[in-house]
ROMARNU-155881 format. One record per residue (C-alpha): residue in one letter; x, y, z. Coordinates in steps of 0.05 Angstrom, whole numbers, plus 5000, padded with zeros to 4 digits. Each point is the difference from the previous one (the first is absolute). Last residue first. Example, Ala and Ser with C-alpha at 12.3 -4.5 7.8 and 13.67 -1.06 7.14 Angstrom:
REM ROMARNU-155881
S527349795143 A497349315013 
REM end
This chain:
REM ROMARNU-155881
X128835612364 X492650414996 X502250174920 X497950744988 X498150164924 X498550664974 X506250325024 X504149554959 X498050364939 X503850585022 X495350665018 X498650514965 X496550645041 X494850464962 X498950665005 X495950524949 X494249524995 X495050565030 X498749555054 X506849935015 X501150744995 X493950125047 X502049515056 X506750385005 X496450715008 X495149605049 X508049815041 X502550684998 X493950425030 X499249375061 X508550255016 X505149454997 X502649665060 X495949505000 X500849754931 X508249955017 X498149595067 X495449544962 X503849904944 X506449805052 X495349535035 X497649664935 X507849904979 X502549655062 X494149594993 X500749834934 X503349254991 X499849765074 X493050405018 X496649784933 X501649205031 X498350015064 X493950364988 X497949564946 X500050274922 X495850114957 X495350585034 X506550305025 X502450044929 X494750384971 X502050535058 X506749944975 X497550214932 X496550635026 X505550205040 X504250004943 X493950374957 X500550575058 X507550045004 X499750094921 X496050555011 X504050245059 X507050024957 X500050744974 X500050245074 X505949645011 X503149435024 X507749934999 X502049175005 X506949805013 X498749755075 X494949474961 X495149675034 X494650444959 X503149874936 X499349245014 X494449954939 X503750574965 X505249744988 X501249235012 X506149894958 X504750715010 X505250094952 X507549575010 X504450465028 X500749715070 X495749354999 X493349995004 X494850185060 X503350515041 X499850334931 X506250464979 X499249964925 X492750375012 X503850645019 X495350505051 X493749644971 X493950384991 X494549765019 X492949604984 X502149864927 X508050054995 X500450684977 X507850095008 X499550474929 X494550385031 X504350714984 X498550145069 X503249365024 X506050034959 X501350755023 X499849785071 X504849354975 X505250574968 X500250445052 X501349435054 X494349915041 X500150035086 X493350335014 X503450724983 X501249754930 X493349944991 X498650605034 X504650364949 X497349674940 X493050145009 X493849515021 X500550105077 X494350515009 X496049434963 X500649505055 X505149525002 X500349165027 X506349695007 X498049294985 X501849345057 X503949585034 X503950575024 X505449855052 X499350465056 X494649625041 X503049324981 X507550205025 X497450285067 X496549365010 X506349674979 X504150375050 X494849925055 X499349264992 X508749975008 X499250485061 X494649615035 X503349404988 X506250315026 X496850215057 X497749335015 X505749684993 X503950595049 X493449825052 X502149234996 X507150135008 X499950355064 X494349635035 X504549344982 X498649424964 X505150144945 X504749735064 X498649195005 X496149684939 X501750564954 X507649915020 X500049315009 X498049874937 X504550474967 X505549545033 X505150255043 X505750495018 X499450424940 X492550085001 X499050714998 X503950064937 X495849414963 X494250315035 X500050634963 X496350485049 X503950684980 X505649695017 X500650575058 X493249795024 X501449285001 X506450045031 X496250505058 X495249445004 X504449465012 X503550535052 X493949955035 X498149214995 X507349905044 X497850405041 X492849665009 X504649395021 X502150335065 X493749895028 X495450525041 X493749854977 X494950584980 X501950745011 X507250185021 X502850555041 X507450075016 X500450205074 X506849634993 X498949645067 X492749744974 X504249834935 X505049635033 X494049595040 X496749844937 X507049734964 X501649545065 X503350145066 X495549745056 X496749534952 X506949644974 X497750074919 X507450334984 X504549435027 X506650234980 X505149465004 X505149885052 X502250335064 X498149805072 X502550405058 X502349505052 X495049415012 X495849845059 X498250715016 X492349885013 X497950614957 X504149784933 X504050574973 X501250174930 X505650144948 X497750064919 X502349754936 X497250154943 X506650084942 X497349284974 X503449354972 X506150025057 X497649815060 X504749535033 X505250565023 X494650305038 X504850515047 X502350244936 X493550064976 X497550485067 X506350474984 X498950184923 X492549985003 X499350825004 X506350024946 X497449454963 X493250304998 X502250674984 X503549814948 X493449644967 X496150545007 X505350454963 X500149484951 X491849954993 X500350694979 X493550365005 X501550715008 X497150345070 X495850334992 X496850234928 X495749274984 X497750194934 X493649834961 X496850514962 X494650475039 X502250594972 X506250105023 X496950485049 X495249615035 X504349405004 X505450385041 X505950344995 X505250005048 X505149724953 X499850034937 X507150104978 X499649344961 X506549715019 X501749364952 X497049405040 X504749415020 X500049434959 X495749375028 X504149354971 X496249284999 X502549315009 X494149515004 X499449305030 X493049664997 X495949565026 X493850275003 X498649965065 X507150045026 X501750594969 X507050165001 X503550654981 X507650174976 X500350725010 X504150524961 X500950675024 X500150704978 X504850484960 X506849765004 X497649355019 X498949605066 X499349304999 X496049685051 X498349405000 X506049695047 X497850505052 X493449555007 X492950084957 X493749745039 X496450575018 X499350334938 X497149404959 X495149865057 X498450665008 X497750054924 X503750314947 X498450834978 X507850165003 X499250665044 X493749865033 X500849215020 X506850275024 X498050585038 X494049755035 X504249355020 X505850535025 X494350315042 X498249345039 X506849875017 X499150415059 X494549555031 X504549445003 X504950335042 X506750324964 X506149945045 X503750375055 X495150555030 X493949484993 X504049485048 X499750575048 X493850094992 X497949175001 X504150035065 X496850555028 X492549864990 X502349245029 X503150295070 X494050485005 X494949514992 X498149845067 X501650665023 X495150414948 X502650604954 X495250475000 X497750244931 X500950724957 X506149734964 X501849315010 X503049905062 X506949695012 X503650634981 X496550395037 X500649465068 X507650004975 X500550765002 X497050125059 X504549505032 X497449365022 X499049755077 X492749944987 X501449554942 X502549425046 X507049935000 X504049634926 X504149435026 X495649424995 X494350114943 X505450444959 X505049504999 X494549524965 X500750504939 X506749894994 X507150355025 X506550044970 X496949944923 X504950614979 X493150364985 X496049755053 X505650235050 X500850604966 X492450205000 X499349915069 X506150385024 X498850514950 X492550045033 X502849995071 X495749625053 X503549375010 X506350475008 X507650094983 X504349415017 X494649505008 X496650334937 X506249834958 X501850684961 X496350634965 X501650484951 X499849594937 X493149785023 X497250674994 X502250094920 X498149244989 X492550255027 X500350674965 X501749664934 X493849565013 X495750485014 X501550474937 X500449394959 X492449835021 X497950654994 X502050084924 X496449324994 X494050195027 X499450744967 X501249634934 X494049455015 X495450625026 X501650324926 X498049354971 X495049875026 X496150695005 X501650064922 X496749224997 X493950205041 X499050634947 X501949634936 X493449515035 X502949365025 X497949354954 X494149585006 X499949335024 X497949464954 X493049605025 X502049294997 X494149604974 X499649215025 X505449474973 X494149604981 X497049345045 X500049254984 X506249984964 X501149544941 X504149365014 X506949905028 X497750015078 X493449544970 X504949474972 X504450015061 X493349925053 X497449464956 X507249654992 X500650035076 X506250275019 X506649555023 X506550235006 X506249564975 X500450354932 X499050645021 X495350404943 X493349835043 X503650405052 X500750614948 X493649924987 X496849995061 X503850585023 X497850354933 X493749885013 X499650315070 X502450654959 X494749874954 X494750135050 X502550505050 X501650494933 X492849814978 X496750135062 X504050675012 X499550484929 X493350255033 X493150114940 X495650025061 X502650015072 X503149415037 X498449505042 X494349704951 X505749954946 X502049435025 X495149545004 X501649634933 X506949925016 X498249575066 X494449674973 X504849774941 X504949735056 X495049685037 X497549604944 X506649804980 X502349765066 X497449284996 X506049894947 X504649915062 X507050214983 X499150675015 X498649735072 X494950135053 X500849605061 X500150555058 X494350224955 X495049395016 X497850315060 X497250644972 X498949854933 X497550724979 X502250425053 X507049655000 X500149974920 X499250785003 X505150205047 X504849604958 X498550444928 X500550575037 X506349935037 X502749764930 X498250564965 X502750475043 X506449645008 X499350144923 X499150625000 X505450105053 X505449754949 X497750644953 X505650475046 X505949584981 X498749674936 X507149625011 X498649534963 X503649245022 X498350285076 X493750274982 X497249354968 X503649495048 X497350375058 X493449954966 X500349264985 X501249825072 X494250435021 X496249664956 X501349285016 X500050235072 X492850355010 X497849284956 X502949625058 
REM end
């Protein structure tokens, strides 16, 4: 019974939803969910009811256990749990179904178990996606070729009972005017070993034997190849479309002729994404010729440019609806997406059967097209990651504004779902590193700091030569910008006060100063400076001396040191001979620890 209440809600569900390829989920969960009550209550399971309250202990067993199938962190449990939950709710919603006002009350409350940590899939390398692209392009170019050869052979045959059962024209015309069908083949067509040359090559795929007891089947799904795309064809125009207008496959998969609206230069698409809900009409103008092509990365420099063949989405999408043109028309009903494809079923029951593409098929999906292609590819093989590519590439060229980047979503989603990427995580770091470099850069050549001189500089000439107008080198020799401990380059432009207002802290911040010229004349007054800081340090905390002076007591120290023993005892003996002496504001004498 309780197998049937939830079935029955779950073909309700899909059917009033339409969720398509999430209804297995919850057949999933429901399998689940019933397997355990008949381990756990055994005989009393044929009886187990959502009405029966007794079931609320087995249900929160149930949800509680399930993460011990599956690995640590998986998405699974929870998806298996709430999706039971919302069969229960929906049930509990019916006004003349019963559910168990504990087991409704606990499907609407909090979840037992999180939604689990889905590891984002990387994007294709520039080099993968090149490969891609260019294998998607040689693909589709093929495909036309074949199929243009196939309606080109057909035209030249008639009715295989009036020409042969082993003619390829013959073949091809009859499947082409729909005179014969697939089943025909099983009854009329003589055994392979009684084939042409020709029709065994044909038959064969290159470099493999073509076996009798699937020689009538390899030739009908060829021959059925010749006339109309096959799913694995279709393939390439995916590759082209997700590439060229940077949507997912979903959105260009699942436009119809009515959609399309070509324009003088490019196409405009109306696009549906189920997921989100939305309807968009976007154009995708052709590209202006760049006369680049043949070149590669290497020598444009590295800068992003995809040389051959041009990206236009509307020459992808002509070639779609003229590859397509033949297979739709036999599919009137199909008319919301351009993929449709003509296959073969191995036990002949049906005729050829046409209808919508069915890309994820195992024998024919996006892994096995890229075996085929010889493309490449590291890491999984999903057509998403595409999709994460050109993200990047709009990234890059935006010059990794999200707002741009974004333009078919949120900003969330976009640093949730593609700034994750290998790509876009080593470009953030470089720029990091390029931004810290930059200012590094700018704090090594900005000067904090005096211009020191020696004595072979004191003359107007080297002066100038040190970057001095005439007028402030004469200034400075004259010892009319004698500001204590320096010389001040122009005292009205303080990076302490405000422009052309005179300098307020000289001379205790002299020595922080980028305006300050020290010369030989100064060290005695460099000596009694140092002298009163060292007072200081015996005042003051270490905390404390190093946020008000430490900038200036390491710039003292590196000017002392680079003067010359003789210099500094000639110093010490004009201070001791009273001949220098060093005023200081009366603020200098008192230091506040706030």
């Amino acid at each position: 019974m309780l197998a049937v209440q939830l079935a029955d809600e779950w073909i309700e569900y899909v059917a009033a939803t339409g969720i398509g390829g999430h209804a297995r989920n919850y057949a999933q969960a429901i399998d689940c969910f019933c397997g355990y009550v008949d381990k756990v209550l055994d005989s009393r399971a044929q009886g187990a009811s959502l009405a029966d309250p007794d079931l609320f202990d087995t249900l929160v067993k149930w949800e509680l256990s399930l993460p011990e199938g599956y690995a640590p962190g998986s998405t699974r449990p929870g998806m298996l749990a709430s999706s039971l939950r919302v069969l229960m709710i929906r049930r509990d919603d019916h006004p003349d179904r019963v559910v168990a006002p504990t087991l409704a009350r606990m499907a609407r409350g909090p979840a037992f178990l999180g939604s689990g940590q889905k590891a984002e899939r990387d994007e294709f390398t520039r080099q993968e996606k090149r490969a891609m692209v260019r294998a998607a392009w040689e693909s589709a170019h093929a495909t036309r070729k074949r199929l243009g050869n196939g309606w080109a052979l057909a035209e030249q045959g008639r009715h295989p009972e009036q020409g042969s059962w082993t003619s390829l024209s013959d073949l091809l015309w009859g499947l082409a005017h729909e005179k014969i069908t697939a089943d025909d083949f099983r009854r009329f067509l003589p055994a392979s070993r009684e084939w042409p040359l020709e029709l065994r090559e044909f038959t064969a795929d290159p470099g493999r034997v073509c076996y009798p007891h699937a020689a009538r089947l390899q030739l009908v799904r060829r021959l059925v190849a010749n006339l109309y795309p096959t799913t694995f064809d279709l393939h390439a125009f995916r590759v082209l479309l997700m590439d060229s207008t940077g949507y997912t496959s979903e959105e260009v998969t699942g436009f119809g002729e009515a959609e399309v609206e070509f324009l003088p230069k490019g196409v405009r698409l109306t696009l549906l994404k189920n997921r989100a809900g939305r309807l968009r009409h976007r154009a995708f103008r052709d590209q202006a010729p760049s006369g680049l092509s043949g070149r590669s990365d290497d020598v444009l420099g590295g800068q992003l440019t995809v040389d051959w063949p041009r990206r236009e989405a509307s020459e992808v999408v002509r070639q779609l609806l003229d590859v397509t043109a033949r297979v739709r028309a036999k599919a009137p009903h199909v008319t919301d997406t351009l993929f449709v494809s003509a296959t073969v079923r191995p036990n002949y029951s049906d005729d050829i059967v046409i209808g919508r593409w069915t890309p994820d098929h195992p024998g024919t999906n996006f892994r096995r097209w890229l075996a085929a292609m010889e493309v490449n590819v590291k890491g999984d093989l999903h057509i998403g990651r595409l999709r994460k590519s050109v993200k990047v590439e709009k990234a890059i060229v935006t010059e990794g504004r999200i707002d741009a980047a974004a333009d078919d979503h949120t900003e969330e989603t976009f640093a949730r779902h593609y700034a994750q990427g290998t790509t876009l995580r080593i470009l953030s770091g470089r720029t990091i590193s390029t931004a810290q470099q930059h200012w590094f850069n700018k704090a090594l050549d900005r000067v904090d700091g005096p211009t020191v001189l020696g004595a072979e500089h004191i003359d107007q000439g080297p002066l100038e030569d040190s970057g001095l107008s005439a007028q402030e080198a004469e200034d400075i020799m004259s010892g009319q910008l004698d500001m204590g401990v320096s010389h001040c380059k122009n005292p009205y432009q303080s990076p302490f006060s405000r422009p052309g207002e005179l300098c307020a802290v000289a001379p205790l911040r002299c020595l922080e100063c980028r305006n300050a010229w020290i010369l030989p004349s100064n060290l005695p007054q460099l000596l009694l400076f140092k002298a009163h800081l060292m007072r200081l340090r015996t005042l003051l905390t270490p905390q404390v001396f190093t946020r008000l002076w430490g900038q200036s007591w390491v710039n003292l120290q590196a000017v002392l040191d680079d003067r010359q023993p003789e210099e500094l005892a000639q110093a010490r003996k004009h201070i001791e001979a009273g001949q220098a002496e060093l005023d200081l504001p009366l603020a200098a004498h008192t230091e506040f620890d706030a």
